[in-house]
C-alpha positions, 0 to 999 in steps of 0.5 A: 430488514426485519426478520418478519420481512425476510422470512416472508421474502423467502416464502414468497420467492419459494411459492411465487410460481409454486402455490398455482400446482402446490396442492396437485402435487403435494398431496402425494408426500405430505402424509398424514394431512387428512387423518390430522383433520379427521382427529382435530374433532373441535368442540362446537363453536371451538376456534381451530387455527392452522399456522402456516396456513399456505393455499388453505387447502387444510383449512378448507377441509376442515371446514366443510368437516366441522360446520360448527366451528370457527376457522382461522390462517396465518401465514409468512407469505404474501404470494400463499395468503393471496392464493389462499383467500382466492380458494377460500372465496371461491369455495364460499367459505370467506365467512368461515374462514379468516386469514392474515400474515403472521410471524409464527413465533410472535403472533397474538390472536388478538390483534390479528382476529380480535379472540383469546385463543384457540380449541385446536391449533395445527402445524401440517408440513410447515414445522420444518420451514421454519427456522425458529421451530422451537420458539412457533411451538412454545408461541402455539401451545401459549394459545391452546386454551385449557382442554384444548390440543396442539396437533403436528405433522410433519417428515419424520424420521424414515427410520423404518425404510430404506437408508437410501431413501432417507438420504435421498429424500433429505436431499431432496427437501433442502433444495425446497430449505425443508429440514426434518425435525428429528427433536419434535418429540423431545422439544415438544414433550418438554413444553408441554410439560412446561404448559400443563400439557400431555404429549402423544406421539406418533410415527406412521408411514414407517416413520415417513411422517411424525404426528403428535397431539398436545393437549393441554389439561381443563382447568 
């Protein structure tokens, strides 16, 4: 089996029964989503991609926030993608908004939806589903296209709450196989660097979540 047949296997199961209450309960600890899309702020006509798309919740949002702009999905999981152009279709926003299955770590913008690259790119609560976390940002950032930004939220580290919080919490998110990324910061200040990239790092929530902005210099 290929790993873009197993990775998608395993979402699938995940979120078989999931993806149908996914948005009425997450929106109680992925923090950080709204204020993520509030500072996209793409460029009319831009092109905004969310990788790990899930029920396109995200994506819908911004769509109604950025009427101007063009809007893309990609996602491992079959079970996500189906329940998330049944939202987008019934939000009348399939014009709007185009969707596909993608490896996160191989994906070309080409094939899938026929573009260069992207004004804005963004990762919300998905970086740490992915085992190769570090090879989706380095794939990201090679599509931002110059002046354009990468944007990341995810758990952070919990630094500034309670220890058993902390535990607790961790725990709990590797029954859903949910793994913080304590590095982001490191990783992703390097391959911005590599990529012509400045890197500015947020921790809100008392460190709940992480938030980064890479932007990429203009040519």
């Amino acid at each position: 089996m290929s790993d873009l047949a197993a990775s998608g296997e395993l979402m699938d199961r995940i979120y078989r029964h999931q993806r149908h209450v996914y948005d009425a309960t997450r929106k109680f600890y992925l923090l950080g989503r709204d204020r993520l899309i509030r500072r996209l702020d793409p460029p009319a006509g831009g092109r905004v991609l969310e990788i790990g798309c899930g029920t396109a919740r995200n994506l819908i949002v911004a769509a109604r926030a950025y009427p101007n702009a063009q809007f893309f999905g990609i996602d491992i999981s079959s079970e996500m993608l189906g329940t998330a152009r049944r939202l987008v279709a019934r939000e009348g926003l399939a014009a709007d908004i185009r969707l596909a299955r993608a490896d996160a770590t191989a994906f070309d913008p080409a094939l899938l939806f026929g573009v260069p690259g992207f004004s804005r790119i963004f990762l919300s609560y998905t970086l740490s589903m992915m085992p190769g976390w570090q090879a989706v940002l380095d794939r990201a950032l090679g599509w931002v296209v110059p002046g354009g930004e990468l944007h990341v939220v995810d758990f952070g580290g919990q630094e500034r709450l309670p220890v058993w919080f902390r535990v607790g919490l961790r725990q709990w998110l590797h029954l859903f196989h949910v793994t913080p990324r304590d590095a982001l910061e490191a990783e992703l200040t390097m391959l911005g660097l590599r990529a012509g990239a400045l890197t500015v790092f947020e921790r809100p929530f008392r460190g709940y979540a992480q938030y980064a902005i890479c932007r990429r210099l203009a040519a």
